[in-house]
N, C-alpha and C positions, 0 to 999 in steps of 0.2 A: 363400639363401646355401649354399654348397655345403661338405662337412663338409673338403673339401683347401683352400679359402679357410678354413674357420673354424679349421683346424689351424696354417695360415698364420698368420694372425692371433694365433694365443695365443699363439707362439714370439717372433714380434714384439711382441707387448706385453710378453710376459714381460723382454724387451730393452729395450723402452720403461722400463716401471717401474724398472728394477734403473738406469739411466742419467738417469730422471729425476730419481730418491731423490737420488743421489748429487751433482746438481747441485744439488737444492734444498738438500741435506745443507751444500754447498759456499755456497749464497747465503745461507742461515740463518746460518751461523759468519760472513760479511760482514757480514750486518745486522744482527746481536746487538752486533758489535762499534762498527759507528756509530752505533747510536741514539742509545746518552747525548747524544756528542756533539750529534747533530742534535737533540733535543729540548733540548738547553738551550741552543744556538744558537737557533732558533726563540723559546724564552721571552725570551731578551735580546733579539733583533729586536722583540716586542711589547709590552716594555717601555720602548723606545726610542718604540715611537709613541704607546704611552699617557700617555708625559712630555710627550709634543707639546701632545696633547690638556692634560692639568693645567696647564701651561704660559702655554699659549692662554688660560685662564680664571680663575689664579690672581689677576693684575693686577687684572683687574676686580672681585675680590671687595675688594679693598683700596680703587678707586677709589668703589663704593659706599657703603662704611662712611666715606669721608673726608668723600663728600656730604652724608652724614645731620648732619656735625657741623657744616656751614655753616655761620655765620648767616642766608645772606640765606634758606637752605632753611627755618631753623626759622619764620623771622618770617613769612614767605610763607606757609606753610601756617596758621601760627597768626592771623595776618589777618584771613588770606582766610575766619573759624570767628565772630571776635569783632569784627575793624573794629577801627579808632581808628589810632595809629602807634608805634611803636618808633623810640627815637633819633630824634624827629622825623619818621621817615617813614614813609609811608601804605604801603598796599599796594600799591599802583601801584608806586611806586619800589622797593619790594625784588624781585618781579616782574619789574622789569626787571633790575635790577643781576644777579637768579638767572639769568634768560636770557642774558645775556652771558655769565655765568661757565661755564656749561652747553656755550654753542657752542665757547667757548674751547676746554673736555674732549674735544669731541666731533671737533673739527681735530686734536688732537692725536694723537686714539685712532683710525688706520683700524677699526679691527674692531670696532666701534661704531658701530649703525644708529639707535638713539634712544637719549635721557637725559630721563627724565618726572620729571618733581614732581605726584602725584595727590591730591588731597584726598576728605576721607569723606564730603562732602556731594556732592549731584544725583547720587545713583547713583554715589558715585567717578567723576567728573570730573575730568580732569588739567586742571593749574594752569598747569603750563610745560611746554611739550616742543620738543627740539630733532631734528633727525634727519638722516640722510645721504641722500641719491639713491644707491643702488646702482649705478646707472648709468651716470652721469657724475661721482660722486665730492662733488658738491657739497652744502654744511651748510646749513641754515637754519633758523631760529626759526618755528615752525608759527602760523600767525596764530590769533587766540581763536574767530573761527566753525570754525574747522577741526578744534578741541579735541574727543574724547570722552570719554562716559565707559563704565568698565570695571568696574563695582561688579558686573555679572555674571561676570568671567572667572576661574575657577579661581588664577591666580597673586593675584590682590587679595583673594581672601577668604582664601588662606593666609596670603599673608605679613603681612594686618594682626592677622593671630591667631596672630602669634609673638611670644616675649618680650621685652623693650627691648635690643637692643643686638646681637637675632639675623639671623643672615642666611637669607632664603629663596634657593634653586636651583628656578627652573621645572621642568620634561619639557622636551625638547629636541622642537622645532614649528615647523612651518612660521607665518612672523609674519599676523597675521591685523588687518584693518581693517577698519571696522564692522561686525563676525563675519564677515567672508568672508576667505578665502585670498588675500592680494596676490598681484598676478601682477607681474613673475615670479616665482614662490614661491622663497623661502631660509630657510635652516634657520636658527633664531633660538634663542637661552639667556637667559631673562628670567632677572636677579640683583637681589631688594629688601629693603631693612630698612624697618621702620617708625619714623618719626618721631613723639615723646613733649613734650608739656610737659614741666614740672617738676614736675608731681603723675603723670606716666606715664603721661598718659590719649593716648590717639592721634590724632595729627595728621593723616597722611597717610603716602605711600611715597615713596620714591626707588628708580627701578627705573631701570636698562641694557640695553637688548637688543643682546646681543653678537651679532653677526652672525658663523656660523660656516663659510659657501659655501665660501672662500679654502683654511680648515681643513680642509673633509670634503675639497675636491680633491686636494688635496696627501698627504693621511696614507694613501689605497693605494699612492700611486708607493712608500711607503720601504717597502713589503713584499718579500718575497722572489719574486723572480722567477717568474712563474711560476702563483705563491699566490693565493688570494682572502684580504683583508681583508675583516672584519666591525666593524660597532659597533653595540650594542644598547644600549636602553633597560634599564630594569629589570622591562619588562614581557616582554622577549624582540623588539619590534619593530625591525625593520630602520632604521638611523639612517646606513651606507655600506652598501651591499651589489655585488658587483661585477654583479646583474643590477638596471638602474636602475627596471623597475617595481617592485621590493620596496622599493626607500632611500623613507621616509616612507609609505607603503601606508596606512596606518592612518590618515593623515590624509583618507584618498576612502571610508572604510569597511571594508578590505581587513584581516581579523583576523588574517591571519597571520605567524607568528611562527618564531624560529630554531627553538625547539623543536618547532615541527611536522613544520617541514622536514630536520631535520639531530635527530630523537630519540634518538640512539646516544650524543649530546657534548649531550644538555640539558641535565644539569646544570652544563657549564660557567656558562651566564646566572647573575651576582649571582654569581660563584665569589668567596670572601672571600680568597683568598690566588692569585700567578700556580700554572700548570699545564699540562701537556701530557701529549699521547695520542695514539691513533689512534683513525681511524670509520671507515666507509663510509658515501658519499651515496647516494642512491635508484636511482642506474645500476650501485651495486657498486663503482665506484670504492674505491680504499683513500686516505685523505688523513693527515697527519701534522697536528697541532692544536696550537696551543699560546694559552691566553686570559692577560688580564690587567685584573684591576678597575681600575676608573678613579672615585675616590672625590671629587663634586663636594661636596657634605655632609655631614650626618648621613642627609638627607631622602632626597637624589641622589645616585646612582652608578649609572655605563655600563658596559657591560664590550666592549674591544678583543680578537676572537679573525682569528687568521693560520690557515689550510690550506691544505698545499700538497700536492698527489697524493705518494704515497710514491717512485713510480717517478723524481719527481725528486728527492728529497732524497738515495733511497737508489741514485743511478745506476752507483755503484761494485761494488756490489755486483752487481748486476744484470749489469752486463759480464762476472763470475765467472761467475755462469749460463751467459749466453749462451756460453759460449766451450764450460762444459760439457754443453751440448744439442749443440751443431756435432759433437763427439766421440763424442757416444750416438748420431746420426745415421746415420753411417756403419758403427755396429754394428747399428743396425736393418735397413739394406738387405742385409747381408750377410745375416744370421738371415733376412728372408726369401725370397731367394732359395734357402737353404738348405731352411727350409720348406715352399715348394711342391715341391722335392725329393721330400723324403719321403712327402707329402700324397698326392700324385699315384699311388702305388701301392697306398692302403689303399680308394681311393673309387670304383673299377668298378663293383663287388658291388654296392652302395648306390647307384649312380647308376641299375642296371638298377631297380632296385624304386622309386624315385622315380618312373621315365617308367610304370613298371607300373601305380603308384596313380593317375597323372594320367589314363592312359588306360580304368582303370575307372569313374572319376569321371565320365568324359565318354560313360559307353555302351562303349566300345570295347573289342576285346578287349584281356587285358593278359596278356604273358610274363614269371612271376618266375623267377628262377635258382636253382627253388629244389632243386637237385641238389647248390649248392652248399655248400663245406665249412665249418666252423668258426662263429663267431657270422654273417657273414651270409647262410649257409644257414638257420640256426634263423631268424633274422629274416625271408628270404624266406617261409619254410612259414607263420609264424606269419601272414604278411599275404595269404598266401593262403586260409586259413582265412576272416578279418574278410571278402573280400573276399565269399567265397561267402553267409557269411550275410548281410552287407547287400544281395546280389542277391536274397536269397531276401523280406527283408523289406521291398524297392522294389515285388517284384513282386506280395505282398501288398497294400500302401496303393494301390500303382496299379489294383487290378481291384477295391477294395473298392468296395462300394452306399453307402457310409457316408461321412461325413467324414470326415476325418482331419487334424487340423495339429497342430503341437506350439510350445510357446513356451518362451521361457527365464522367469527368476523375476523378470524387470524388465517382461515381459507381450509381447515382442518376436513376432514370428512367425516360425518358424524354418523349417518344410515345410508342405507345400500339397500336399495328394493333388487328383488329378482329381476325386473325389467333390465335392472343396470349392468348386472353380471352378463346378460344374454347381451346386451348391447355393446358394453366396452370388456368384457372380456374378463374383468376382476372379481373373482369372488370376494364376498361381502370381508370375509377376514383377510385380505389382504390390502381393500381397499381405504375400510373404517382407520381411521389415525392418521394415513394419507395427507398428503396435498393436495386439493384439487386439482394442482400445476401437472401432476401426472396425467392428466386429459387436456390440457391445453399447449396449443402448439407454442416452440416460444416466442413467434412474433402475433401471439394473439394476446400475449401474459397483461399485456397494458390494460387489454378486453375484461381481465377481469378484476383488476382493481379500480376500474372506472365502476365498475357492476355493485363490488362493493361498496364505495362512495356513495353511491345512490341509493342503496340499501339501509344504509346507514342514517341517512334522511327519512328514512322509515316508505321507499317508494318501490312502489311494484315496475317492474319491468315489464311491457309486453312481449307478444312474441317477435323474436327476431330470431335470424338464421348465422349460424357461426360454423367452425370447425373443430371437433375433437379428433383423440388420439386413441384408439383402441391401446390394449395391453399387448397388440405386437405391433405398433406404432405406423398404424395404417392412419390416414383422416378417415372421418365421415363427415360427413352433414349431416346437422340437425336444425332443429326448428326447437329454442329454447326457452319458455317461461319461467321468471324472477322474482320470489316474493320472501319477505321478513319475515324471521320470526319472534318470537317478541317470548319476556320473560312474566314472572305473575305483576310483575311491575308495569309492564308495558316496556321495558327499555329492548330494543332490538338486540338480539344473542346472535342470530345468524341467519342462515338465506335456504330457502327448498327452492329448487332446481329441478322441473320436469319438462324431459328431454325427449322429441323424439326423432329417429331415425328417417330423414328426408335423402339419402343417398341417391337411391333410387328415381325418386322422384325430379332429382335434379340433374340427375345424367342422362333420363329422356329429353326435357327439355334443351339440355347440351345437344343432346344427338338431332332436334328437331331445326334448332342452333344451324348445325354445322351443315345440314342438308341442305336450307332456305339459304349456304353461304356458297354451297358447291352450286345449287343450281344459279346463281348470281355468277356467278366466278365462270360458268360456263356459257352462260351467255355473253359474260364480257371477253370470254376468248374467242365465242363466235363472231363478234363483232371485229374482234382484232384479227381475223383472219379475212374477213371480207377487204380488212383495210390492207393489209398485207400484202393479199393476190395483187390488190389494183394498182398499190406501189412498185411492188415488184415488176408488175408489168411497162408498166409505166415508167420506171428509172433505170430496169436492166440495160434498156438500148442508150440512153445518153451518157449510165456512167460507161460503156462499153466504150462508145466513143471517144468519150473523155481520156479514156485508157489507150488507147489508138493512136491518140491526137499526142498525147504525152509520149509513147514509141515513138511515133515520126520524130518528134521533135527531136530527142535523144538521137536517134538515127543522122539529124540534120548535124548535129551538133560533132557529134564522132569525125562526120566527113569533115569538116571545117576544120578539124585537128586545132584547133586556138587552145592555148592555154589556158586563158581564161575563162574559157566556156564549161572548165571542170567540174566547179562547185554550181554550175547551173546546172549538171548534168545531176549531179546527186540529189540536186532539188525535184527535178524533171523524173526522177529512177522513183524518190520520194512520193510524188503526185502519182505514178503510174501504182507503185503500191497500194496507196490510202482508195484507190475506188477501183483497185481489184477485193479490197479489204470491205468495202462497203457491198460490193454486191455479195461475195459472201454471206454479211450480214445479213440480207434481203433476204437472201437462199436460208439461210439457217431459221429467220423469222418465219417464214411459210412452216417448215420444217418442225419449227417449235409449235407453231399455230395447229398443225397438221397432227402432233403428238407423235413426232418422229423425232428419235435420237440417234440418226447413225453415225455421229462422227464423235462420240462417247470414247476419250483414249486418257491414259492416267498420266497425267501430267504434272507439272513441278509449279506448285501453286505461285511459289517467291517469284519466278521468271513470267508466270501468266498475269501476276500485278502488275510487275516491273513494266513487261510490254503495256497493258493499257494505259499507265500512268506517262509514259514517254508519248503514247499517243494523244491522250489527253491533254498535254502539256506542250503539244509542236508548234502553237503559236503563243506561246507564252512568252514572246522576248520583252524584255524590258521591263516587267513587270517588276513587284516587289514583295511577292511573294514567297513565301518561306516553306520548301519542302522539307519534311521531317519522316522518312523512312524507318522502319521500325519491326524486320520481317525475322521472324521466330526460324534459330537456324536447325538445320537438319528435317525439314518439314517431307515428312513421307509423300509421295507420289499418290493420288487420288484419281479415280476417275470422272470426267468433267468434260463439256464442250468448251474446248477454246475458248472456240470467238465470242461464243452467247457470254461466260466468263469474263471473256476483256471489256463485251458490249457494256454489262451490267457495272464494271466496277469505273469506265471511263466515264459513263453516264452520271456517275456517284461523283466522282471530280470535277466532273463541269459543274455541277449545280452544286456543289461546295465554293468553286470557285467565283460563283455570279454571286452566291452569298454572302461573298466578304469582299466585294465590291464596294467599294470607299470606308471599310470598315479600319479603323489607325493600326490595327494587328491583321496580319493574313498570313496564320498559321496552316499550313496543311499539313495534316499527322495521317499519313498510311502506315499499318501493320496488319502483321498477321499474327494469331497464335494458335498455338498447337496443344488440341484438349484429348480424352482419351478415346471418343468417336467421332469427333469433327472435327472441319478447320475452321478457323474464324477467320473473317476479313472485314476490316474498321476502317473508314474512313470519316475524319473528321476534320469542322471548321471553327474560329473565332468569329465567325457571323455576330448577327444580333440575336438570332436562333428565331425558331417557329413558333408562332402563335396559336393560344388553343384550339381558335377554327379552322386554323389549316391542318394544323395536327388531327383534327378529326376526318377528315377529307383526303388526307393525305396520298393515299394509295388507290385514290377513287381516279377512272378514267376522265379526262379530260379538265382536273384541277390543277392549278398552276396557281404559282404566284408573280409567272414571268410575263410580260406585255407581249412579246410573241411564240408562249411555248402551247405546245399542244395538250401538256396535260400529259403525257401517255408514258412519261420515260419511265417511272416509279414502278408504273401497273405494270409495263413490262419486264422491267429487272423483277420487280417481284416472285411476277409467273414464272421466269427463267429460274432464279433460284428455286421454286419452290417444287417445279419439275425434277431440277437434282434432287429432289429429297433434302433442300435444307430451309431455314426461315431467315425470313429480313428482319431488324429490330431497329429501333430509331428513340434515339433521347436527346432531348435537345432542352436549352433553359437560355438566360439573355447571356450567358458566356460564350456561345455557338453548341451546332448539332454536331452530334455524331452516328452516324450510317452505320451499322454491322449485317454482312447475311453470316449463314454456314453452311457447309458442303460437309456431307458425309463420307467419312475415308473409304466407305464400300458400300454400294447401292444393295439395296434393298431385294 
């Protein structure tokens, strides 16, 4: 907008205001003066329909109480309790003589849809009911199969629990038979007293359902033109409403209520005395209000409220307005024409330096005026200045090796140097307006609203090294500097971010890493082969013997034929297996040492735990240990050495087992699961779990935490798995550790 329109414009407003003041000044002193009147207009129009209503319903409350003092009502209920007859006659005949009397009332009284005589027995069962057809107008006496009873409806268990001579007022409802909603539904007003012997004990009710349809239609026409009537319950539910899904709502489940809709005038609902006001409805509307209770009891009372928009009530006024708007009108065109007058001669100067800034903005050269005199000479100089040092700082970010973007404090993207595109991938227009989150991995996201925090305290970050996300959502590494930027205020707007590409640089270091860990790793397997030969050599001949010695025995045993020597034999068959099983081991250790895998056969992983775990567990009697199994079913056959297998995972159970050595739980959870290139195998304990310096040590030869262990078992499960081609992993916290390696389902 240009500053000779904006100078336009405030001359005109300024006309505006001073013209609207004075008209509203002028509708005010109108409207002050008619409101009384309209509001106590208003209140007598609703008190005119609230009489309707009392009116409507007073009759009946008389016609009930005349009932209850029948005879044929008393004899009929009391009867129909005890048997025998009154005045000679039975219950049959007073029964009938009620029912005539009944239909009699019921011809007489349009606005009356039944008259019941109910007794206390079968569930409140009515006795006699009489009723109209809404429809066609016609009365008649309801035959006795057609009779229910009501001993569950809300109106029977009140009104037979009020005092002798009292009157109950239903809630104002749709009439209901056999619990359902008659159709066509009309809004019904049960009125009962209860019937009394002579000792007060209860007889029954006489109840009227006054049929109110005729009523609800008629009582909006007497409203004010224009207006919406209301009728509410005492709950606030809509009882007339001028939009027809609200009238009776609550009867389909529908909770709401004047008060919801119209909160400005809630406390009219249940107002104990008439009154009037203004609100607005939920469009802003302004309406003029005026309620009036409508007192059916002690129990019941409705309340009748009228609104009618103001702009009708108060249309006299309003035409004082209007008349002085028409008159301010014609001073505004003048003022602006006026206005662009003058405009038009301060805004040259200023227009040259707008096209100037547009066309630095775009690259292009730009001429300010800036020779000129007075304020928009200094203006021009001054933005020739900005002009130069932001060329000088484009062309900066544009040649830098670096990235460079900067964001505001909401994490937006605001500039995109070339470095950035070449780096993450995004050209500048699809990055600018961005997240920065789109370069942030999402467990680094915390990284960067900690960044901002601190920015925010107006603090530079130095360099430190993180992880981004190219635009085909690779990581890199970078090496990242953080700093504010600040507005002409000095208040911080956002953060420059220059980024450089350290990938490289930290995957030699990886690779120098992993070389200074192979030559370590190899020495420590030379070591373990030195130890290997010597045990090997060393224990082949005694466990051989051992194996021998356990033959003879069995052999002795056989001969002896005893019975009882059976179960020593299976122990003895036992011991000859475990140290054919150990020299194996020896054998396969050299073997492994050796970087020999010739007994490499594809095996059933579930069955190669099962065996270690039964091996591991052969002197486990009497403990209190709790094995927990848990092997993932249908596990594909892998390739795998047995023994080194069972070595690694029996080795993983004993030292779970020494770990939870007096510990009050001694859970042992083995499973396996089955992923889409590997298998997993977990073994885990309720130890006290491992401490941070043995967690550092952990894998190193000859660390231990056991008083006579060697230190080796770990190093060598380790090698064994990592020779398959899979890795060991270990987490442990004071609930206990858990072990896992992995075997890959096809070598390499």
């Amino acid at each position: 907008m240009s500053l000779a329109l904006r100078l336009s414009i405030a001359m005109i407003l300024l006309v505006v205001i001073t013209t609207a003041g004075t008209g509203m000044l002028i509708y005010k002193r109108a409207n002050d003066a008619s409101r009384p009147v309209v509001f106590e207009s208003l209140k007598a129009r609703a008190g005119i329909l609230a009489d309707g209503v009392t009116d409507y319903v007073s009759g009946s409350k008389e016609d009930v109480m005349m009932m209850a003092d029948l005879p044929a009502v008393r004899a009929t209920a009391k009867l129909k309790r005890t048997g025998g007859t009154i005045d000679g006659r039975d219950y049959a005949a007073w029964r009938s003589q009620l029912a005539a009397e009944m239909l009699a009332l019921i011809k007489a009284k349009h606005s009356y849809a039944q008259i019941r005589l109910i007794g206390l027995d079968d569930d409140g069962r009515e006795l006699v009911r009489v009723q109209r057809n809404l429809s066609t107008d016609a009365t008649m006496i309801v035959p006795d199969r057609d009779l229910q009873s009501k001993g569950g409806r809300d109106y029977f268990r009140d009104a037979v629990s009020m005092p002798v001579g009292a009157l109950y007022v239903s809630q104002v409802s749709y009439n209901r038979e056999q619990g359902r909603i008659e159709l066509p539904a009309w809004p019904t007003l049960r009125l009962a007293t209860a019937i009394h012997d002579d000792n007060d004990v209860p007889l029954g009710l006489v109840v009227i359902n006054l049929h109110l349809e005729e009523l609800f239609t008629q009582l909006p026409k007497g409203g004010f033109r224009g207006g919406e009537v209301y009728l509410l319950d005492e709950n606030g539910y809509y009882l007339i409403s001028p939009n027809p899904e609200q009238a009776f709502a609550f009867e389909y489940g529908n909770a709401s209520t004047f008060q919801s809709d119209w909160p400005g005038i809630a406390s009219l609902v249940n107002t104990p005395m008439p009154v009037g006001g203004r609100t607005r409805d939920a469009d802003g509307r302004e309406y003029a209000v005026s309620a009036w209770p409508i007192q059916l009891s002690e129990q019941r009372h409705l309340t009748l409220i009228e609104a009618v928009p103001t702009e009708i009530v108060f249309r006299g006024a309003a035409t004082v307005a209007r008349s002085a708007t028409m008159t301010g009108a014609v001073a505004v065109v003048l003022a602006g024409l006026l206005a662009i007058a003058i405009a038009a001669t301060l805004t040259d100067p200023l227009r040259a330096i707008t096209r100037a800034v547009g066309a630095a903005s775009e690259g292009k050269p730009a001429t300010l005026p800036v020779n000129a005199t007075g304020e928009p000479g200094e203006l021009a100089r001054a933005v020739s200045r900005y002009l130069e040092r932001d060329s000088l700082l484009n062309a900066i970010a544009g040649t830098s090796v670096d990235s460079i973007v900067t964001v505001d404090m909401n994490g937006l993207i605001t500039t995109w140097n070339p470095a950035a595109e070449r780096l993450y991938g995004y050209a500048a227009r699809e990055a600018i307006g961005q997240s920065i989150n789109i370069l942030t991995p999402i467990d680094r996201r915390g990284e960067f609203a900690e960044l901002m925090e601190r920015i925010s305290r107006n603090e530079s970050i130095d360099v430190f090294e993180t992880v981004k996300l190219t635009k085909a959502g690779e990581p890199i590494d970078v090496s990242l500097t953080v700093a504010p930027i600040h507005d002409s205020q000095g208040n911080v707007i956002g953060a420059s971010r220059i980024a450089r590409d350290i990938t490289a640089k930290l995957a030699s270091e990886r690779r120098l890493r992993r070389l200074q860990a192979e030559a370590a790793h190899a020495a420590r397997i030379s070591a373990a082969g030195q130890m290997a030969g010597a045990l090997a050599h060393e224990m082949n001949q005694p466990l051989t013997a051992v194996v021998n010695y356990a033959r003879s025995a069995r052999r002795i045993l056989l001969k002896r034929g005893v019975a009882e020597d059976d179960e020593v034999i299976v122990y003895v068959d036992r011991a000859a297996d475990q140290g054919q099983r150990a020299s194996a081991i020896i054998k396969r250790l050299r073997q492994f040492i050796g970087n020999r895998q010739d007994r490499i056969e594809r095996e059933d992983v579930n069955a190669v735990v099962e065996g270690a775990l039964e091996t591991a567990l052969s002197d486990d009697a009497g403990t209190s240990l709790n094995v927990v199994r848990s092997y993932s079913p249908d596990l594909p056959t892998i390739p795998l050495d047995r023994v080194q297998i069972q070595q690694v995972v029996a080795n993983l159970i004993r030292n779970a087992r020494e770990a939870m050595d007096g510990s009050p739980r001694q859970n042992l959870s083995v499973r396996t699961t089955d992923h889409p290139t590997y298998v997993a195998v977990t073994v885990a304990d309720t130890g006290p779990g491992l401490s941070d310096e043995v967690m550092a040590h952990l894998f190193e030869p000859f660390a231990t935490t056991k008083r006579q262990g060697m230190g080796i078992g770990l190093t060598i499960s380790r090698s064994i798995v990592e020779t398959h081609g899979g890795h060991m992993f270990v987490n442990s916290d004071e609930h206990g550790s858990e072990f896992s390696f992995t075997l890959p389902k096809e070598h390499a």
